[in-house]
Every structure is written in structure tokens, then in C-alpha cells.
C-alpha positions as CSV (number, residue, x, y, z in Angstrom):
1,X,-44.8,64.3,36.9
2,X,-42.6,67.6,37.3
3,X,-39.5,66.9,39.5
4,X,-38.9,69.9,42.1
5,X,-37.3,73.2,41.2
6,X,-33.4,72.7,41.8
7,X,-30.9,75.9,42.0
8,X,-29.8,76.0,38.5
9,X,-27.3,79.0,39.7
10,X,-25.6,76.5,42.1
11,X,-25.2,73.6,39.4
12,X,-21.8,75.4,37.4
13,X,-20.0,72.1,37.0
14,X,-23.0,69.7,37.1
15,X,-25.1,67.5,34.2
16,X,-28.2,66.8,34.1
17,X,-28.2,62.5,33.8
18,X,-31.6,62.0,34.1
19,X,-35.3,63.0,34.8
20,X,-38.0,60.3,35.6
21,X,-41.4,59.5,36.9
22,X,-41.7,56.0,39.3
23,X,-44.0,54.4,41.4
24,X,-41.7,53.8,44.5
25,X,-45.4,52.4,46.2
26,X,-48.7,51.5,45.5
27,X,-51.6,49.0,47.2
28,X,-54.6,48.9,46.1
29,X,-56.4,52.6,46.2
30,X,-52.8,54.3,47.8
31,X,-49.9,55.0,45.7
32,X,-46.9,57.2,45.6
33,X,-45.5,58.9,42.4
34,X,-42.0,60.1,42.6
35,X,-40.7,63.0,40.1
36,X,-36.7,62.9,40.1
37,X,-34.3,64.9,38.3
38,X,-30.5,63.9,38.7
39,X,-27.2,65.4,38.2
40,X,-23.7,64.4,38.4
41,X,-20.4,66.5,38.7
42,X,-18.8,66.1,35.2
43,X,-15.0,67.0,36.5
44,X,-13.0,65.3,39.1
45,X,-11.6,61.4,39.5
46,X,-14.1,58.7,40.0
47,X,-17.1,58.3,41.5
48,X,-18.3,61.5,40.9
49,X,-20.2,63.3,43.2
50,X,-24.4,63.0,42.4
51,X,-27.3,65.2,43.4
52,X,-31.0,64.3,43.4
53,X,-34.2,65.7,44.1
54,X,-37.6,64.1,44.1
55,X,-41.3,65.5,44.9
56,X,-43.9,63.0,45.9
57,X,-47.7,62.6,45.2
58,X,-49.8,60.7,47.1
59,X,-53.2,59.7,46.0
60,X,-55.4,59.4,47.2
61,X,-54.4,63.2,48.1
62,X,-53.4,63.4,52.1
63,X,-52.5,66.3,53.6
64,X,-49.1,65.7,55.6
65,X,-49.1,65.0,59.2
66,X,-46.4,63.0,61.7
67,X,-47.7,59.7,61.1
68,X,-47.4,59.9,57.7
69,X,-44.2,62.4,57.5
70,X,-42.7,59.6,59.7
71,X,-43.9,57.1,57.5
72,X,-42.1,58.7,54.5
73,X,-38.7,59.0,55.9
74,X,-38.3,55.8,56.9
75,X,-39.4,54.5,53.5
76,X,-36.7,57.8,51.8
77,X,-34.1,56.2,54.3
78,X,-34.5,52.5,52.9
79,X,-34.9,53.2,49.1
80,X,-31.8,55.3,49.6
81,X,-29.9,53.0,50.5
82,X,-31.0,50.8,47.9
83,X,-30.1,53.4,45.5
84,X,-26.7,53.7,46.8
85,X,-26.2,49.8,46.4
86,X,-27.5,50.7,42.8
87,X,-24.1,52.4,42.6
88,X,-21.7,50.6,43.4
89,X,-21.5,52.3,47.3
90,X,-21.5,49.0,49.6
91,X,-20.9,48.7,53.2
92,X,-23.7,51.7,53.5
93,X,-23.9,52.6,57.4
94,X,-27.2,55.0,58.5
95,X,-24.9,57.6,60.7
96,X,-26.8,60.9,62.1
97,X,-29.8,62.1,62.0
98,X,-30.4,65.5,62.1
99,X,-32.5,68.4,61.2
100,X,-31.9,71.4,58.6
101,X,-33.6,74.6,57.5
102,X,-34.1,74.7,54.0
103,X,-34.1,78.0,52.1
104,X,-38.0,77.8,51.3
105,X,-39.3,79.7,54.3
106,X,-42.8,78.6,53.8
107,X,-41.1,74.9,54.0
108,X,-40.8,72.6,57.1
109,X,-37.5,71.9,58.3
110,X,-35.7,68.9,56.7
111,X,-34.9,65.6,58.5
112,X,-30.6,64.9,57.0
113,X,-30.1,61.0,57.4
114,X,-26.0,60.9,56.8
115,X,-25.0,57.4,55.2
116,X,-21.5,56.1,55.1
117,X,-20.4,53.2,52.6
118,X,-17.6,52.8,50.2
119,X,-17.9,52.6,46.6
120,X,-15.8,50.1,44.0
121,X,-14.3,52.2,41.4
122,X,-12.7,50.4,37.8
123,X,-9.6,51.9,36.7
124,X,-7.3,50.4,33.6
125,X,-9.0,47.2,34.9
126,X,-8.5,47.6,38.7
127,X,-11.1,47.6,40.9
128,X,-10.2,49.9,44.1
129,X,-12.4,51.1,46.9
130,X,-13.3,55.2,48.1
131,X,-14.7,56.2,51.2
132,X,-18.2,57.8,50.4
133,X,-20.7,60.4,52.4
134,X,-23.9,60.2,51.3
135,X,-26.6,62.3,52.2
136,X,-30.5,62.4,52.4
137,X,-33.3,65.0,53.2
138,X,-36.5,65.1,53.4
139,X,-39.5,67.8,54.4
140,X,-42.7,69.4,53.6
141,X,-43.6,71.9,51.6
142,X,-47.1,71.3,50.9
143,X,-45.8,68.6,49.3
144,X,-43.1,65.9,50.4
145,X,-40.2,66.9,49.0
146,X,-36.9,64.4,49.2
147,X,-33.0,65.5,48.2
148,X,-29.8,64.1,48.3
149,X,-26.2,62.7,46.7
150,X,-22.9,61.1,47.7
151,X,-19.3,62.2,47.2
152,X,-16.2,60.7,47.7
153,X,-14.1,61.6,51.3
154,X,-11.2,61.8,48.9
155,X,-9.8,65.0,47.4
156,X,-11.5,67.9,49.1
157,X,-15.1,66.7,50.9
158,X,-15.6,69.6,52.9
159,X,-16.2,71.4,49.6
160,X,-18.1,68.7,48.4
161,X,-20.3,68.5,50.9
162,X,-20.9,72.4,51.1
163,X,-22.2,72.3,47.5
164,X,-24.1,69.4,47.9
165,X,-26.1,71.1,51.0
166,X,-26.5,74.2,49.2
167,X,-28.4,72.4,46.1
168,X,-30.4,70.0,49.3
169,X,-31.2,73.6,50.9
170,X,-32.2,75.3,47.3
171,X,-34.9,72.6,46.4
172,X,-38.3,73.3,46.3
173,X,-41.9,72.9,45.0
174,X,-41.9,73.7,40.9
175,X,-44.4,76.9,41.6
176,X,-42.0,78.1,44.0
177,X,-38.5,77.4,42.5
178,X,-35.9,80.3,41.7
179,X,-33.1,80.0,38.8
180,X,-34.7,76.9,37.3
């Protein structure tokens, strides 16, 4: 399945790590297919900053509505954090909740969960501990549409966090992506 359209023009600085298909969910006749493409800052100190977007597909096909929007960022908000555990970003604490336009006009706005953990970092074989924002949207555009990353509150994360919003804000549906 075809991850969303990212902002190519806003990734100067970033790799592509990976690009998958999973099936976060499934019972009996209901499942949910994830397409994911991730990319990580290649310059800077440890942990580098990470940025991923996901599109969702539900079958049997169900258009979105509250219940189920609802439904979907509680399970975003779990899996998340799951993820984060995945690397190496402990202590995880769900801060605000919020909501955000996106750039897609013809998109819903998008519900920002802020996380808070720290993350265990290996240097010359010493283990030491950063302060990490992490950060997680999630909206409708005809299609559920989830993005997100951490960075470390070290160096400069008011820039970090900038750049990460603007690739959140630039994701959108395949048909409808610019620059990708």
C-alpha cells in the first residue's frame, strides 16, 4: 500500500530509512492496513530527529465519522508510544492535546498528541539520557491519515520542532501530494 505524499521540498537534510505496509489491526472481517514511509535527520549528535507518515485503510471500506475518528486516535496515541519505546525513548508522558490545520484544505483539521520521554543514547560505550519531544497527528482526508517524529530538547528544538510541523502540516493523500 502507497504511504502518503510527504513534502519532498521540506526534507533537505533528511533520509529516507524505510517504507512498509503493516496490519496494525485486524478481527475477523475488519482490518486496518497501514502504509508508512520514514525518514531521519542524517546530521546532528544522537538521537536524531525522525519523521513519519502513515495512511490507513480500512476494510471493510467505512467512511469516517466521530466514533470511529475517535476510535483511531486513541489506537495512533497507543501504538505511538509503543513505537517510541521501540526506540529507546522511555519515561514517555502523553502531554497536550491539541488541534492543527494542515496544509490540505480539503483535509480535516489534525488532532497533535505531544509526548514527552527521554531517550538512552550509547556513546564510546556510555550510556547517557536526552530529553525528547515527540509528536503525533492525525486527520481525515478522505482517508485517515497519521504523522509524526521525536527530536531531542538538546541543541536547538525550537527549530526542530518547526521542521517537524511543517513535514506533519505537508502530508497528504498520494493523489493529492505536491513535491513528492
Amino acid at each position: 500500500m502507497e504511504p502518503p505524499g510527504v513534502p519532498t521540498d521540506r526534507l533537505d537534510g533528511w533520509r529516507n530509512v524505510a517504507e512498509t505496509t503493516e496490519r496494525p489491526f485486524s478481527a475477523g472481517p475488519i482490518s486496518v492496513t497501514a502504509g508508512t514511509v520514514r525518514y531521519e535527520r542524517t546530521t546532528g549528535d544522537p538521537p536524531h530527529p525522525f519523521f513519519f507518515a502513515s495512511r490507513l485503510r480500512i476494510r471493510p471500506p467505512t467512511a469516517p465519522n466521530p466514533a470511529l475518528t475517535r476510535l483511531v486516535e486513541r489506537q495512533a496515541r497507543a501504538g505511538f508510544s509503543d513505537r517510541l519505546a521501540g526506540r529507546d525513548i522511555e519515561a514517555v508522558d502523553h502531554g497536550e492535546t491539541r488541534e492543527i490545520a494542515v496544509d490540505d484544505l480539503r483535509a480535516s483539521r489534525a488532532t497533535l498528541s505531544t509526548f514527552r520521554g527521554t531517550c538512552r543514547v550509547e556513546d564510546g560505550g556510555v550510556t547517557t539520557t536526552t530529553p525528547v519531544e515527540a509528536l503525533l497527528a492525525v486527520w481525515e482526508a478522505g482517508e485517515y491519515l497519521l504523522a509524526g517524529g521525536a527530536y531531542s530538547l538538546r541543541g536547538d528544538p525550537e527549530r526542530d520542532r518547526r521542521e517537524l510541523l511543517g513535514l506533519i502540516r505537508g502530508t497528504r493523500p498520494p493523489e493529492r501530494a505536491e513535491n513528492v
